[in-house]
C-alpha positions as CSV (number, residue, x, y, z in Angstrom):
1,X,-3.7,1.1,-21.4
2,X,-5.1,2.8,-18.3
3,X,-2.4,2.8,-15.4
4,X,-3.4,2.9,-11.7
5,X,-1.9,5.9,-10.7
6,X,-1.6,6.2,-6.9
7,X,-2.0,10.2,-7.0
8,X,-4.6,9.9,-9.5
9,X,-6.7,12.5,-6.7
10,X,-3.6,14.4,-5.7
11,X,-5.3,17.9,-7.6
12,X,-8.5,17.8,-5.6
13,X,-8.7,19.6,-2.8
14,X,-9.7,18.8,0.7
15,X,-8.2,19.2,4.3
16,X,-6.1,16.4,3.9
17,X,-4.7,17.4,0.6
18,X,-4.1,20.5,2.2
19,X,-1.9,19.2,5.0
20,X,2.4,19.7,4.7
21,X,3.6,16.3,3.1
22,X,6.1,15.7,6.1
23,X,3.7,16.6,8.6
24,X,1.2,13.9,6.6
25,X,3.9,11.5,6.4
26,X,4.9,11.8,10.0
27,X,1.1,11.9,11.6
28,X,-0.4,9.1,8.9
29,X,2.3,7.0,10.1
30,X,2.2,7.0,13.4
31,X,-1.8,6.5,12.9
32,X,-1.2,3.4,11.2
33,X,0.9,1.6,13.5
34,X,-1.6,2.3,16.3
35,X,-4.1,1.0,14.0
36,X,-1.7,-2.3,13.1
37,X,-1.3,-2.7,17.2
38,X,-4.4,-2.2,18.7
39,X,-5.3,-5.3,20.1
40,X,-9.1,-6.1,20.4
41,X,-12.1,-5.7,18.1
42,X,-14.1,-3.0,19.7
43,X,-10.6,-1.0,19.3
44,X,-9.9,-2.0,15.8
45,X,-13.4,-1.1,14.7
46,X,-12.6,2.5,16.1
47,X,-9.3,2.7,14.2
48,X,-11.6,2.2,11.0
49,X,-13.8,4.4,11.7
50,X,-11.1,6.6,11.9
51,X,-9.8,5.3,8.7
52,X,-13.2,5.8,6.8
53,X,-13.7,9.2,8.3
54,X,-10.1,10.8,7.2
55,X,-11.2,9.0,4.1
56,X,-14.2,10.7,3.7
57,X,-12.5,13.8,4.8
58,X,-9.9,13.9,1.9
59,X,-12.6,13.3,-0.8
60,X,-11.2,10.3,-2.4
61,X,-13.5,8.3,-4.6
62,X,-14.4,5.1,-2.8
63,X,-14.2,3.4,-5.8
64,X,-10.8,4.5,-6.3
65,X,-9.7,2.9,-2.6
66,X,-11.6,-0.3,-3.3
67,X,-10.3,-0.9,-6.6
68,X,-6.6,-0.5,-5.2
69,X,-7.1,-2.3,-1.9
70,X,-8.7,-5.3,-3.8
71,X,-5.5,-7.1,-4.6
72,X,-4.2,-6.6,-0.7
73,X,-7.7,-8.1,0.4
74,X,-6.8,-11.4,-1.8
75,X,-4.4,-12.3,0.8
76,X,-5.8,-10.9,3.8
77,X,-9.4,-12.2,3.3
78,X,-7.7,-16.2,3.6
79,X,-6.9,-15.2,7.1
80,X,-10.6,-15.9,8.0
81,X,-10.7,-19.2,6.8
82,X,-7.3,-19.9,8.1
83,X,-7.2,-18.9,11.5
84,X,-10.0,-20.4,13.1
85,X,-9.0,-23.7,11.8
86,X,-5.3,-23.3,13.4
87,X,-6.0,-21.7,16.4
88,X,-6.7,-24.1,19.2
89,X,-9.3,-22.9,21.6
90,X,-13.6,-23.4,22.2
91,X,-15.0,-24.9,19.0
92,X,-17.7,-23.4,16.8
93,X,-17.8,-26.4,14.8
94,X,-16.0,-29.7,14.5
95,X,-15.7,-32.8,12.2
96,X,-13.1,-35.2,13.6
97,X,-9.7,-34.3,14.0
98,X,-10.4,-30.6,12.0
99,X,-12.5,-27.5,14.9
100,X,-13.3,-23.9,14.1
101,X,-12.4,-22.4,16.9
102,X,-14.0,-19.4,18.5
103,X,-10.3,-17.4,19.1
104,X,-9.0,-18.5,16.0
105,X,-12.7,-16.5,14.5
106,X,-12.3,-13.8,16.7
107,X,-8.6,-13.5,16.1
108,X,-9.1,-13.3,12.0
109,X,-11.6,-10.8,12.3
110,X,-9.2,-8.6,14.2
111,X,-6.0,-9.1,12.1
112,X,-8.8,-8.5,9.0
113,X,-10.4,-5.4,10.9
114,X,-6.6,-4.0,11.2
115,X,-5.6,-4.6,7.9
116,X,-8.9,-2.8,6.5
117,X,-7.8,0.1,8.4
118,X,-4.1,0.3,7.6
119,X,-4.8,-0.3,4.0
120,X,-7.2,2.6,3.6
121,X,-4.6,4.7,5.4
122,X,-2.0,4.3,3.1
123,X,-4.1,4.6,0.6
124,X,-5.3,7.9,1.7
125,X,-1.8,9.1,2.5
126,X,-0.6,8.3,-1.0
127,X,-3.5,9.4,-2.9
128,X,-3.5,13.1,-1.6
129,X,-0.3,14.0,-2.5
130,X,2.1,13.7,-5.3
131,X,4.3,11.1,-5.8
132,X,7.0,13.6,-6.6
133,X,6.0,15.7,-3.1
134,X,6.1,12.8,-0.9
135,X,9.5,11.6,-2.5
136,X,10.7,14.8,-1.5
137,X,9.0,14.7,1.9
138,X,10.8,11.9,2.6
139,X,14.3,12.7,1.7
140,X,13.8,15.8,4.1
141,X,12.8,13.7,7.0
142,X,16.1,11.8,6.3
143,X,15.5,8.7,4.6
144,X,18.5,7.2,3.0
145,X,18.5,8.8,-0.5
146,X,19.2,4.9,-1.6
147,X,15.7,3.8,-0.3
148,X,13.7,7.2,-2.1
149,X,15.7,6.5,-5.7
150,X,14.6,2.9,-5.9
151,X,11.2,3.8,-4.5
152,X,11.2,6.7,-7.4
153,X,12.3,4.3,-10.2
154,X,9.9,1.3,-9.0
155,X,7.0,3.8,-9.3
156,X,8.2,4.9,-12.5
157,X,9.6,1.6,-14.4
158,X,6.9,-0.3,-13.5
159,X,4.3,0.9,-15.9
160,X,7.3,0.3,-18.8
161,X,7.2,-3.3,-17.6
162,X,3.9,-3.5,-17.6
163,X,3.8,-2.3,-21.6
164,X,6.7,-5.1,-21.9
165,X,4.8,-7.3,-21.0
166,X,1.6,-7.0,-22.8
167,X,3.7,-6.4,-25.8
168,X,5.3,-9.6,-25.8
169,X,1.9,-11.3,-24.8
170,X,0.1,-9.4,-28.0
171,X,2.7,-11.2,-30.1
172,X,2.0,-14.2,-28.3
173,X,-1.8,-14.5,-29.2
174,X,-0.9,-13.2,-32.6
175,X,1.1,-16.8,-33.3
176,X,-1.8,-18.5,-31.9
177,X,-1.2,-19.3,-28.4
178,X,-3.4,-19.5,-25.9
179,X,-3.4,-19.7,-22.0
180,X,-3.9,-24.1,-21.2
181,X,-3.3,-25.3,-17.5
182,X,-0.8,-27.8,-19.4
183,X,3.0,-28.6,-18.9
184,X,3.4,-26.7,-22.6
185,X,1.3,-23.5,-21.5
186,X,3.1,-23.4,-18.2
187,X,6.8,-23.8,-19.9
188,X,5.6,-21.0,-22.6
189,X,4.9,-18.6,-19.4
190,X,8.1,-19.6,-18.2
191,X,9.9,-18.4,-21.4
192,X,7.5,-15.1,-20.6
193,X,8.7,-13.9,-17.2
194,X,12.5,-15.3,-18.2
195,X,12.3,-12.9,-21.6
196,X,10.6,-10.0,-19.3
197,X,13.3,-9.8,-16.5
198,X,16.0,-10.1,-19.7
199,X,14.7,-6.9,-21.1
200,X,14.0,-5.2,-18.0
201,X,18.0,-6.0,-17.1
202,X,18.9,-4.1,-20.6
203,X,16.4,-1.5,-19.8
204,X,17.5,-0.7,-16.4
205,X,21.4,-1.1,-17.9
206,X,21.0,1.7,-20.5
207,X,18.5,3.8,-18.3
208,X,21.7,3.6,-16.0
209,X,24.4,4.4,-18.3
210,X,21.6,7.3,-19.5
211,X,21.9,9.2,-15.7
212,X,25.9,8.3,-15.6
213,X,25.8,10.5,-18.7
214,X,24.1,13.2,-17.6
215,X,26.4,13.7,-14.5
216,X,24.0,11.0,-12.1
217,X,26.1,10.1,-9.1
218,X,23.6,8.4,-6.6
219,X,22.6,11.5,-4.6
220,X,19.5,12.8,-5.7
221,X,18.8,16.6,-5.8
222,X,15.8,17.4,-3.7
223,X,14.2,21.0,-4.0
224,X,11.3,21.0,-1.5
225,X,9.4,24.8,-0.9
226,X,7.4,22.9,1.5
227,X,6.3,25.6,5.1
228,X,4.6,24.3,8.0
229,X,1.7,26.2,9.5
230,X,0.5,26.4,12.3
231,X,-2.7,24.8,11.0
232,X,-0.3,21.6,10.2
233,X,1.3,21.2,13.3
234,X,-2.2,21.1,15.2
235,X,-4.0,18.2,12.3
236,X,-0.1,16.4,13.2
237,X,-0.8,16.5,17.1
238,X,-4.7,15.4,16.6
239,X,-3.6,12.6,14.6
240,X,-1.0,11.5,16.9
241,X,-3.6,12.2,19.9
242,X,-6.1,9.6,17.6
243,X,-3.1,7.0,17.3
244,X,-2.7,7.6,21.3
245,X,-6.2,7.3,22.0
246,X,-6.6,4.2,19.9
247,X,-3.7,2.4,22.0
248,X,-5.7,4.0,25.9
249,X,-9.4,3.2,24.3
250,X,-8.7,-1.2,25.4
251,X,-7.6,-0.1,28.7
252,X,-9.9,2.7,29.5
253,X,-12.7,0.4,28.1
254,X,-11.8,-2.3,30.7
């Protein structure tokens, strides 16, 4: 099967590829929690912007962001419908005890405008370097080794899973079944997701044993040549000036 690799792009090469993984880490992140906070429209349409043009910058397919921000969008898109019907505030449109609300709209579109933004962020952040280089980036910039080794074996165990499972469901439609919306289906799914977490315990339980055998002992071994340039430390401070801007731009603009 094809898996969605994350650092599917991390071999082209562009200015953002180009940048020191901790200095990425460090600036990107800082950039998205000033997009997250921003806190009117005008301003959260300038963080994407931002978003599309480091996007654009790092030479990413767009089809590669909008096929992995797709799922993500399934549960931010609901917000639209949601908000403006919770919300109290001037109504749009009403029929009885139900109003769309003008704030509740104009509050959606901004959570939605964020979201947009941070998504294709992280997306750009991850898909410029290699999983393995921002693994170690991270365990130089001190995070707990605890939080990098699950993050490591998620990113690595979850494509095994995902062959688990379409094994088992092959054998499935090879008996005959098929998918019905019926208390039989639905118990058969059941017996599905309780036989996939089963083996993934065994798996994870000899994978374990596996490392203890090979003198694993919870601290992981980071060898990083990473060297800052100078060229890095000025793309970090524009990228933290951006973030700064983004949080002045509502207060200037007033």
């Amino acid at each position: 099967m094809r898996y969605p690799d994350i650092d599917k792009y991390a071999w082209l090469d562009s200015p953002i590829h180009r940048l020191e993984p901790r200095i990425k880490i460090l600036s990107f992140t800082v950039l998205i929690f000033s997009a997250v906070f921003v806190g009117n429209i005008p301003a959260a349409l300038l963080a994407l912007a931002v978003a599309l043009l480091i996007l654009i910058l790092s030479r990413l397919p767009v089809r590669f962001v909008l096929q992995r921000s797709t799922p993500i969008l399934v549960f931010v898109l609901p917000i639209l419908l949601l908000m403006p019907l919770t919300v109290p505030g001037t109504p749009i449109w009403s029929a009885g005890p139900v109003a769309f609300t003008e704030e509740g709209l104009s509050y959606a579109v901004l959570i939605t405008i964020r979201a947009v933004a941070a998504i294709v962020l992280v997306l750009t952040l991850l898909g410029t370097q290699r999983i393995e280089a921002t693994l170690r980036a991270l365990s130089l910039l001190r995070v707990p080794g605890v939080i990098i080794q699950m993050l490591f074996f998620t990113y690595r165990y979850i494509y095994v899973m995902m062959d688990e499972f379409l094994s088992i469901w092959s054998a499935m439609r090879a008996k005959g079944y098929t998918l019905r919306p019926n208390r039989y289906g639905l118990s058969i799914i059941g017996n599905l997701v309780g036989m996939l977490l089963v083996k993934s315990y065994e798996r994870a339980e000899r994978v374990y044993c596996g490392m203890e055998a090979r003198g694993y002992r919870g601290k992981p071994i980071t060898v990083a040549p990473f060297s800052i340039t100078a060229a890095d430390y000025f793309a970090c401070l524009l990228l933290i000036g951006i973030a700064g801007g983004l949080q002045v731009y509502p207060l200037v603009a007033l």
